[in-house]
Backbone as CSV, one residue per row, in Angstrom:
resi,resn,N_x,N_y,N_z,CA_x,CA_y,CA_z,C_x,C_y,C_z
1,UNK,0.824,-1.204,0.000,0.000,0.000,0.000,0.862,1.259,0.000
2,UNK,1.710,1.139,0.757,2.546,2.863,0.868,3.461,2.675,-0.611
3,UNK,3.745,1.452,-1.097,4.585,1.997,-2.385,3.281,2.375,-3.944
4,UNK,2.323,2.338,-3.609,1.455,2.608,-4.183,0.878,4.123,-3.942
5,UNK,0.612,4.367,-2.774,0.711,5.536,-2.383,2.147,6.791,-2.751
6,UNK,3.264,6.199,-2.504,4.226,7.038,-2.659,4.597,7.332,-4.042
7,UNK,3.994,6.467,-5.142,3.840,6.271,-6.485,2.711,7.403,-6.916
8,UNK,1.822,7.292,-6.391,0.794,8.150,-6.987,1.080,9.607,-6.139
9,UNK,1.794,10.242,-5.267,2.311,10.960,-4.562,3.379,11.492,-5.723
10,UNK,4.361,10.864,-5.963,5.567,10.983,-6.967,4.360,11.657,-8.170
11,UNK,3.772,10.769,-8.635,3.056,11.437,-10.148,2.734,12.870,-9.945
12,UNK,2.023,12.978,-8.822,1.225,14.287,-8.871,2.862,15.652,-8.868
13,UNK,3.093,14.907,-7.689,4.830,15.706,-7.722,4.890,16.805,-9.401
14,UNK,5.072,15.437,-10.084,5.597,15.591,-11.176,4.713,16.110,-12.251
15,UNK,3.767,16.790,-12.291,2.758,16.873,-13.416,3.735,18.367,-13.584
16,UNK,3.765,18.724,-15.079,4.402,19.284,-15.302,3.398,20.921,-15.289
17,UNK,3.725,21.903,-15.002,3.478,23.247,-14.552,4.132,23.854,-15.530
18,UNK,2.690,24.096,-16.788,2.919,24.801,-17.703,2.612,26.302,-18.039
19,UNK,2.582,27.494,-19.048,1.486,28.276,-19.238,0.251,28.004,-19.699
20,UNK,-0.164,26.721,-20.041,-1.519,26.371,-20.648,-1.902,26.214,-19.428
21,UNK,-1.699,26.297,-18.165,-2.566,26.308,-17.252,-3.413,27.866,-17.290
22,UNK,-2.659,29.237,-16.710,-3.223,30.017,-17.065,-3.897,30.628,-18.165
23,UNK,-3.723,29.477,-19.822,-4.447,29.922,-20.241,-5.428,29.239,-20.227
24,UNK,-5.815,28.316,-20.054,-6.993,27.273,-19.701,-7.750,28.283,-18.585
25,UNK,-7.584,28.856,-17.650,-8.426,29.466,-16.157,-8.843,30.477,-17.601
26,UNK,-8.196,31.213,-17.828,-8.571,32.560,-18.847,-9.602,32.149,-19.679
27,UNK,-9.393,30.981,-21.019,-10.799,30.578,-21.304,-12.171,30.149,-20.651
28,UNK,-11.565,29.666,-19.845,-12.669,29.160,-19.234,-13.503,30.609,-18.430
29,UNK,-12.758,31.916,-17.445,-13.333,32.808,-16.793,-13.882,33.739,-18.146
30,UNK,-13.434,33.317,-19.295,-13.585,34.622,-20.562,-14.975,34.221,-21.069
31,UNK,-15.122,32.688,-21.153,-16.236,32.510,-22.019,-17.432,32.398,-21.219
32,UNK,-16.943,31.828,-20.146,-18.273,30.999,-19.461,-18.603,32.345,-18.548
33,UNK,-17.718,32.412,-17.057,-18.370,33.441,-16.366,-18.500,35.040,-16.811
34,UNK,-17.965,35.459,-18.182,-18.104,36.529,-18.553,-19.132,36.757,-19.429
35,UNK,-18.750,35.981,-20.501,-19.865,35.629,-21.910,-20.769,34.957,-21.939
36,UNK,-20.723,33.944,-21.130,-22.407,33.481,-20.435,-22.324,32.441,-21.327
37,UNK,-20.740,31.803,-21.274,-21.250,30.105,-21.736,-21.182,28.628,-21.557
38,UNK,-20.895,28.103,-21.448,-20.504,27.424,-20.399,-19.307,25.959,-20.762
39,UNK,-19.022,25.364,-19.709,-17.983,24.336,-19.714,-18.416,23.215,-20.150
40,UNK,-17.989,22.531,-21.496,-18.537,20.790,-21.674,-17.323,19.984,-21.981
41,UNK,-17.885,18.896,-20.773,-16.714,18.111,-20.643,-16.899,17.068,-21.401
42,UNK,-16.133,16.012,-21.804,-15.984,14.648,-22.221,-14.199,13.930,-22.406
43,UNK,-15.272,12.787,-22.385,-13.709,11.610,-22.145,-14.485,9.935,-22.539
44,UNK,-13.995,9.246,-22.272,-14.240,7.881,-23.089,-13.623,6.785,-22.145
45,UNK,-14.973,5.976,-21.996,-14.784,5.464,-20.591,-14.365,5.782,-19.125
46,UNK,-12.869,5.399,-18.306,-12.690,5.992,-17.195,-12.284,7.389,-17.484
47,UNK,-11.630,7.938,-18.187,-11.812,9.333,-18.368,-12.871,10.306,-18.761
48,UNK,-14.030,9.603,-19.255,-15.054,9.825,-18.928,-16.000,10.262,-17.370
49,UNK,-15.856,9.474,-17.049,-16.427,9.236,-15.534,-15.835,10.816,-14.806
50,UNK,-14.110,10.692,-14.986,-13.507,12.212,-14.710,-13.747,13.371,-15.181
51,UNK,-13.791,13.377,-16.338,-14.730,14.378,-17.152,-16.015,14.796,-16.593
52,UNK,-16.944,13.522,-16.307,-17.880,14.082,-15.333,-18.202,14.713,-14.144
53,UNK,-16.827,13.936,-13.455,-16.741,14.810,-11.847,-16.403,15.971,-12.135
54,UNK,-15.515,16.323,-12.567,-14.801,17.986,-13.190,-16.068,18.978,-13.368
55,UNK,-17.275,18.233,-14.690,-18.326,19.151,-14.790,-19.006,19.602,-13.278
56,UNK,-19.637,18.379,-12.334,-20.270,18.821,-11.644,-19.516,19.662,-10.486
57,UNK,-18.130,19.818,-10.530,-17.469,20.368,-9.475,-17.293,21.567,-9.864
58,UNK,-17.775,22.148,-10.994,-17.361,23.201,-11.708,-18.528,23.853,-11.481
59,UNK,-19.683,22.946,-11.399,-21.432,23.727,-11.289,-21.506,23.970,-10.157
60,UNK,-21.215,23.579,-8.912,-21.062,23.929,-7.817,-19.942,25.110,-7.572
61,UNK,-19.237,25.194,-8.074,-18.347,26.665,-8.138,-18.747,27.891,-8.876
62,UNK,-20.006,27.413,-9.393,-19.987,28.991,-10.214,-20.465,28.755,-11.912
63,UNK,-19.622,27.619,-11.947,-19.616,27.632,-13.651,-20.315,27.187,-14.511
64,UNK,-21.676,26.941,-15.340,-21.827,26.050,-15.257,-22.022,25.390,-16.700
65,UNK,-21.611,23.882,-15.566,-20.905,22.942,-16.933,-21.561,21.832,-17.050
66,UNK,-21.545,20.602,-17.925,-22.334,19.473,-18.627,-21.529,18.491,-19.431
67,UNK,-21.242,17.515,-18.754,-20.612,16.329,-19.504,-21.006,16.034,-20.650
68,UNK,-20.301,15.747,-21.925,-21.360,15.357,-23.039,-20.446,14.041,-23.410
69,UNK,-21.203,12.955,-23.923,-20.935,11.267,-23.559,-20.510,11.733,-25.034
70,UNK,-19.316,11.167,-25.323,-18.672,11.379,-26.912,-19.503,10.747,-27.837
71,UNK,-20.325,9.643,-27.954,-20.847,8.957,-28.361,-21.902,9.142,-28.834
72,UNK,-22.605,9.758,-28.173,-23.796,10.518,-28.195,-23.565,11.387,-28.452
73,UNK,-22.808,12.134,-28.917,-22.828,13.300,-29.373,-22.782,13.527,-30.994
74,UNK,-22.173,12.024,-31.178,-22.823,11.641,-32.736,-23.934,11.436,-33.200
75,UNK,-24.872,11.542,-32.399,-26.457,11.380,-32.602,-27.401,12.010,-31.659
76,UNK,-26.835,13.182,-32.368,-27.834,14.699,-31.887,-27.092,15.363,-30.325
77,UNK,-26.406,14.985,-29.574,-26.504,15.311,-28.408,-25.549,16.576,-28.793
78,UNK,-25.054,16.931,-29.876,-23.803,18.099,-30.681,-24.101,19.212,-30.727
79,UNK,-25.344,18.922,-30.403,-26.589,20.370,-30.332,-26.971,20.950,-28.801
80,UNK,-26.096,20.292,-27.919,-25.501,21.379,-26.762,-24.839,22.550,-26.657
81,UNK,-24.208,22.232,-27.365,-22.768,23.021,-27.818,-23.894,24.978,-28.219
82,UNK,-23.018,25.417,-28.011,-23.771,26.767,-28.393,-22.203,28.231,-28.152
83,UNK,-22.489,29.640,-28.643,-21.963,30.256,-28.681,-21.067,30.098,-27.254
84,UNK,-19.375,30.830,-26.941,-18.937,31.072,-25.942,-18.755,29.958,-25.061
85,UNK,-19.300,28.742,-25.831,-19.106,27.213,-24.478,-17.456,27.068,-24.824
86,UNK,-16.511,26.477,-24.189,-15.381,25.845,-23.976,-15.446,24.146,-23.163
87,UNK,-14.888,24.142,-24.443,-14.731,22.837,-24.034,-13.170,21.613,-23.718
88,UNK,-13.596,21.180,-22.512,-12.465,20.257,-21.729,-12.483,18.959,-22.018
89,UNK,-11.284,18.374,-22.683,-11.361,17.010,-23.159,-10.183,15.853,-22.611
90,UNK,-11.062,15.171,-22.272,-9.721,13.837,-21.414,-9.741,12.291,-22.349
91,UNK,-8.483,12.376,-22.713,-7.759,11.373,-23.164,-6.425,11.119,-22.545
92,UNK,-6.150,9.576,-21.966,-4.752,8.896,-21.503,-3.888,9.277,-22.574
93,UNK,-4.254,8.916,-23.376,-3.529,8.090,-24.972,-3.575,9.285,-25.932
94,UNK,-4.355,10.670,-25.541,-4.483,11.583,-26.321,-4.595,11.191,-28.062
95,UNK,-5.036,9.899,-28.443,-5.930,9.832,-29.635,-7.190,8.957,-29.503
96,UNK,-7.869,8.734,-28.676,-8.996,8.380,-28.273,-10.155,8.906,-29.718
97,UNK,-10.013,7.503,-30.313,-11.344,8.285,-31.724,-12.412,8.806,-31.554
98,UNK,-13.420,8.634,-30.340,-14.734,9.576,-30.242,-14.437,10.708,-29.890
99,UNK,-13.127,10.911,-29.215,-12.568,12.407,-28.551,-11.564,13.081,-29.405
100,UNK,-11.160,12.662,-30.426,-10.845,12.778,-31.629,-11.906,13.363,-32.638
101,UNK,-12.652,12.597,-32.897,-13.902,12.507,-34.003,-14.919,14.211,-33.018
102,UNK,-14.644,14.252,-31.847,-15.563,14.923,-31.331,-15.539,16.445,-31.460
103,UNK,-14.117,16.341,-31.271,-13.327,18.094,-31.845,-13.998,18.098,-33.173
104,UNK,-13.424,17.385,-33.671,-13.741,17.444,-35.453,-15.648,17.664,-35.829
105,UNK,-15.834,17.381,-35.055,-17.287,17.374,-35.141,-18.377,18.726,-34.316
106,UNK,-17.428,19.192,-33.338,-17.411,20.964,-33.023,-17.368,21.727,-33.604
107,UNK,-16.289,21.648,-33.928,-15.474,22.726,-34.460,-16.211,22.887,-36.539
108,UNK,-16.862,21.932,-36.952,-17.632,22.087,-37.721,-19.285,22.783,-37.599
109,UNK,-19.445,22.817,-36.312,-20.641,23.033,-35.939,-20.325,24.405,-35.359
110,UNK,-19.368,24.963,-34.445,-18.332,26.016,-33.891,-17.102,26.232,-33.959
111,UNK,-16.766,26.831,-35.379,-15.287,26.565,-35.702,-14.220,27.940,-34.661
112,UNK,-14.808,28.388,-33.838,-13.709,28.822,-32.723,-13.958,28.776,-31.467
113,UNK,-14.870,26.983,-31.344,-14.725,27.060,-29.936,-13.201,26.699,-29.456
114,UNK,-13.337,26.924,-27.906,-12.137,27.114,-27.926,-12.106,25.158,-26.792
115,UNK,-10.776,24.668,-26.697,-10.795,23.154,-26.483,-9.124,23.525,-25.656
116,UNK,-9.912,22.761,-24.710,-8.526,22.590,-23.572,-8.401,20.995,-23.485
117,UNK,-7.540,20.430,-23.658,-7.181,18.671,-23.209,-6.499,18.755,-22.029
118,UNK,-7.050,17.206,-21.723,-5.944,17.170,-20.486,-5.454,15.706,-20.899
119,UNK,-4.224,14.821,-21.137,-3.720,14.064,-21.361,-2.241,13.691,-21.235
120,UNK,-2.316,12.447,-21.581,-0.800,11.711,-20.680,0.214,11.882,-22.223
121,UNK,-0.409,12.321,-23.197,0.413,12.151,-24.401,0.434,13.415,-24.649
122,UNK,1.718,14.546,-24.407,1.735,15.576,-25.164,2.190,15.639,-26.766
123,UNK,2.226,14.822,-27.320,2.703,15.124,-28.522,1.710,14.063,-29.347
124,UNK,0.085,14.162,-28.910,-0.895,13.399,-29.547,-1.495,14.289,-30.504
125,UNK,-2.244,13.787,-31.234,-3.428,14.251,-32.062,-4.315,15.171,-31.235
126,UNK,-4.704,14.748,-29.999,-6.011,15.827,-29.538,-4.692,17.314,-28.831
127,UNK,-3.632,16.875,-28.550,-2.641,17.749,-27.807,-2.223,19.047,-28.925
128,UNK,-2.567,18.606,-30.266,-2.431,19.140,-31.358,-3.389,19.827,-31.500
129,UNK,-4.636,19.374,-31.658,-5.767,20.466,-31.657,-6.598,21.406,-30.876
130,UNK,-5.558,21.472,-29.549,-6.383,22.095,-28.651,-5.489,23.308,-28.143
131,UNK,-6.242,24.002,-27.559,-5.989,25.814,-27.552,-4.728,25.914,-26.148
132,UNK,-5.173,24.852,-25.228,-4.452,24.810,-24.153,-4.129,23.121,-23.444
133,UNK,-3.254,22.424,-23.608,-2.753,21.268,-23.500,-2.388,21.006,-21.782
134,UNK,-3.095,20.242,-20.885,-2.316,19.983,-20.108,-1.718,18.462,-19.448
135,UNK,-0.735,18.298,-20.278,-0.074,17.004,-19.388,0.042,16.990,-18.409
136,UNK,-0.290,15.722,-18.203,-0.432,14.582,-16.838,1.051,14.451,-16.521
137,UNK,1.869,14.070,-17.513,3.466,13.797,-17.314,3.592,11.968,-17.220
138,UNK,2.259,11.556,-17.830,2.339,10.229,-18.306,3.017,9.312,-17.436
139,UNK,3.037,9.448,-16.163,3.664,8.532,-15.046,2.894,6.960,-15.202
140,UNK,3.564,5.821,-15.224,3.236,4.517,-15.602,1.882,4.551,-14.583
141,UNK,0.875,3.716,-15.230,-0.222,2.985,-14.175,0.534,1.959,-13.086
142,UNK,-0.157,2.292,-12.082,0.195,1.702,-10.610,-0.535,0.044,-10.885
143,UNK,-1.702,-0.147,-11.806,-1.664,-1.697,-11.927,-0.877,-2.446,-12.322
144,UNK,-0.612,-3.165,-11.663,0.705,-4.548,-11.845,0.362,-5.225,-13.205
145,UNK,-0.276,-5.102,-14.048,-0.779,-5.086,-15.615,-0.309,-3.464,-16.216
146,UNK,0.104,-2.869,-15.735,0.003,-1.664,-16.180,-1.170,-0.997,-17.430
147,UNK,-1.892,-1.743,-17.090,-3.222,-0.936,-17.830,-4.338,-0.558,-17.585
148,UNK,-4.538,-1.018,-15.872,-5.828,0.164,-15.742,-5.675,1.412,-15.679
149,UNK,-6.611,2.489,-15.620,-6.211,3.397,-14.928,-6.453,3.707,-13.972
150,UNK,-5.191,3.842,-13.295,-5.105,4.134,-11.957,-4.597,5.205,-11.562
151,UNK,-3.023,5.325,-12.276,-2.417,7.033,-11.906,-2.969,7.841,-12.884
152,UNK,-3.135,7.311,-14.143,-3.568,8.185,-15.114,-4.688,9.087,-14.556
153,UNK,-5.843,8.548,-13.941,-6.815,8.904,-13.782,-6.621,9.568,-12.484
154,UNK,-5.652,9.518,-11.396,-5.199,10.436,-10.128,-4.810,11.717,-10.831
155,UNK,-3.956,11.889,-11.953,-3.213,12.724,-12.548,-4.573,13.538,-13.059
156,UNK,-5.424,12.817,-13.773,-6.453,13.758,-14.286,-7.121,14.722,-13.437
157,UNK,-7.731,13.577,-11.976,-8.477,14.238,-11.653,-7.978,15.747,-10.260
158,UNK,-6.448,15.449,-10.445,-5.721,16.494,-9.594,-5.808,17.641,-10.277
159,UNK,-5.448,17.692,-11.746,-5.711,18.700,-12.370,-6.633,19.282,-12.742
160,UNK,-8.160,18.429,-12.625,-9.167,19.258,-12.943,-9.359,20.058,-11.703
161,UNK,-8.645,19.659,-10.433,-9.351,20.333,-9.275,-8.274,21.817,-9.233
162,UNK,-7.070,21.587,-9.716,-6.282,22.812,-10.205,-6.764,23.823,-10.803
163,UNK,-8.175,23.540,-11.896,-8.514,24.324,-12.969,-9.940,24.724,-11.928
164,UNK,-10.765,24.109,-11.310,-11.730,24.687,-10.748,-11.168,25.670,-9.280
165,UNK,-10.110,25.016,-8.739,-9.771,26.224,-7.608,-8.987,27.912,-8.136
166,UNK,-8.395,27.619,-9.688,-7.808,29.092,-10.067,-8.989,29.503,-10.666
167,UNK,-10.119,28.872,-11.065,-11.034,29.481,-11.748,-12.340,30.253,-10.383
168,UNK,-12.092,29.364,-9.400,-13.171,30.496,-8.483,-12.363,31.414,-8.093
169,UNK,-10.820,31.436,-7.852,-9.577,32.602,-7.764,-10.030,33.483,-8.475
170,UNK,-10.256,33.344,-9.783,-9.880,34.330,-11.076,-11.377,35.060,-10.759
171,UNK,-12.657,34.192,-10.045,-14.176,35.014,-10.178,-14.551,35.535,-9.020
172,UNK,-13.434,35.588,-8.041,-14.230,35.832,-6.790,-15.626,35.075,-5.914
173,UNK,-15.342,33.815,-6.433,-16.498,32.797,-5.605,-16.315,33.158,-4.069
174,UNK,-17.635,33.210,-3.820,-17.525,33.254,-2.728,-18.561,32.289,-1.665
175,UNK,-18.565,32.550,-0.331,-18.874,31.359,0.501,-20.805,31.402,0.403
176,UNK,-20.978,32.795,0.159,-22.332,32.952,0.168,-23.073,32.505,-1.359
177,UNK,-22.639,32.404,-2.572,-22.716,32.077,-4.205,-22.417,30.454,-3.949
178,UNK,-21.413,30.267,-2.664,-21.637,28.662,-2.798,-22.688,28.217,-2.044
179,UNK,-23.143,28.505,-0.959,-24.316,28.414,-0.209,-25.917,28.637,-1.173
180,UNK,-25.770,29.353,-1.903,-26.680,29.104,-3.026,-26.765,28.213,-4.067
181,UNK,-25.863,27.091,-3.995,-25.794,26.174,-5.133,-26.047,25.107,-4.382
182,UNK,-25.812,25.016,-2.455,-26.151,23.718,-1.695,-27.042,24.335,-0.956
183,UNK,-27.949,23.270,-1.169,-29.205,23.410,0.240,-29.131,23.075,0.909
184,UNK,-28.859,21.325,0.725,-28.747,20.385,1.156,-27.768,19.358,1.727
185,UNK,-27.408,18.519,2.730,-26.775,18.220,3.247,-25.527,18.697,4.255
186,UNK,-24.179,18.298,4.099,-23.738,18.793,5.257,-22.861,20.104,4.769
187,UNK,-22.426,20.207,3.288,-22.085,21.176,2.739,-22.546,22.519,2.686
188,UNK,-23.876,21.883,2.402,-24.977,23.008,2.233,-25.089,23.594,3.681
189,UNK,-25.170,23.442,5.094,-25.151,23.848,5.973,-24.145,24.144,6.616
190,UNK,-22.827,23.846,6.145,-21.442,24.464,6.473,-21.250,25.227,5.397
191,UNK,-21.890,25.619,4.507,-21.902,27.018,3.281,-22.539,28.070,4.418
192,UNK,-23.819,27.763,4.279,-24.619,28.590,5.489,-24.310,28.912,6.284
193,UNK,-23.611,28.364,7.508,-23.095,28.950,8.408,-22.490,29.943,8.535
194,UNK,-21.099,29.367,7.542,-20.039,30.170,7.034,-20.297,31.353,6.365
195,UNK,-21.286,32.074,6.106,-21.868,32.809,5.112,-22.751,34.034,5.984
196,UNK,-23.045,33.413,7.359,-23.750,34.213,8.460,-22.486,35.286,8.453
């Protein structure tokens, strides 16, 4: 357990700290909380799933955002998409064909939205087409098969929480705007409090 731990400890270490970070917060505070459009995420399979947490952690901050299943988005779901949205895309392997096929299929429908990746391959196909690139730094999977994902998907989801904490930085979120997004449960009443 601790060399597993000190492994996925090491990755995060190491994710490399680029300028596509600040420009990723900038699209994202330019289009969505300024221009009124919002964040859509996708990914393909377990980066999928991350893609999804990212959206809803982003709607609770302020922003708001909507996973779109790559798949479905080949059959009608493409018609989310609308002026000023930015969109966040997760691929390991950074050529993932529905997340591939999916840009290509935007950017025909919105040829300047703008597309941030997050992936373990900087020198992929989607790393190529997107406005702001951020590697993972491709640290091996911690499965003794080396093919689930395991760090890949630690690496992802550290960085999406990178991009939602500079992005309530960059808007001035505050404790009372989050208390309006929870009613409920124990959040929602430690918003409240905090907000008296």
């Amino acid at each position: 357990m601790r060399g597993i731990l000190l492994a996925e400890s090491r990755a995060i270490e190491n994710i490399p700290v680029t300028d596509d970070y600040p420009r990723a917060v900038r699209l994202i505070v330019d289009h969505v909380a300024r221009k009124g459009g919002k964040l859509v995420t996708s990914g393909m399979g377990k980066a999928g799933q991350i893609a999804m947490n990212i959206a809803t952690t982003f709607c609770s901050t302020g922003i708001p955002a909507v996973n779109l299943h790559p798949a479905e988005a080949q059959h009608g779901d493409l018609g989310i998409l609308q002026a000023n949205d930015v969109m966040l895309l997760i691929s390991n392997s950074g050529k993932t064909r529905e997340i591939v096929e999916l840009v290509d299929l935007a950017r025909r429908l919105i040829p300047e939205i703008p597309i941030i990746v997050i992936t373990g391959n900087a020198d992929s196909p989607l790393a190529e087409m997107a406005d702001a690139t951020l590697f993972t730094g491709g640290a091996p999977e911690v499965c003794p098969l080396g093919l689930t994902p395991t760090t890949s998907t630690t690496m992802m989801t550290v960085i999406g929480d990178v991009l939602v904490v500079n992005v309530m930085k960059e808007t001035g979120f505050t404790v009372q705007q989050y208390a309006l997004r929870h009613h409920g449960g124990y959040l929602g009443h430690a918003a409240r409090s905090q907000g008296k």
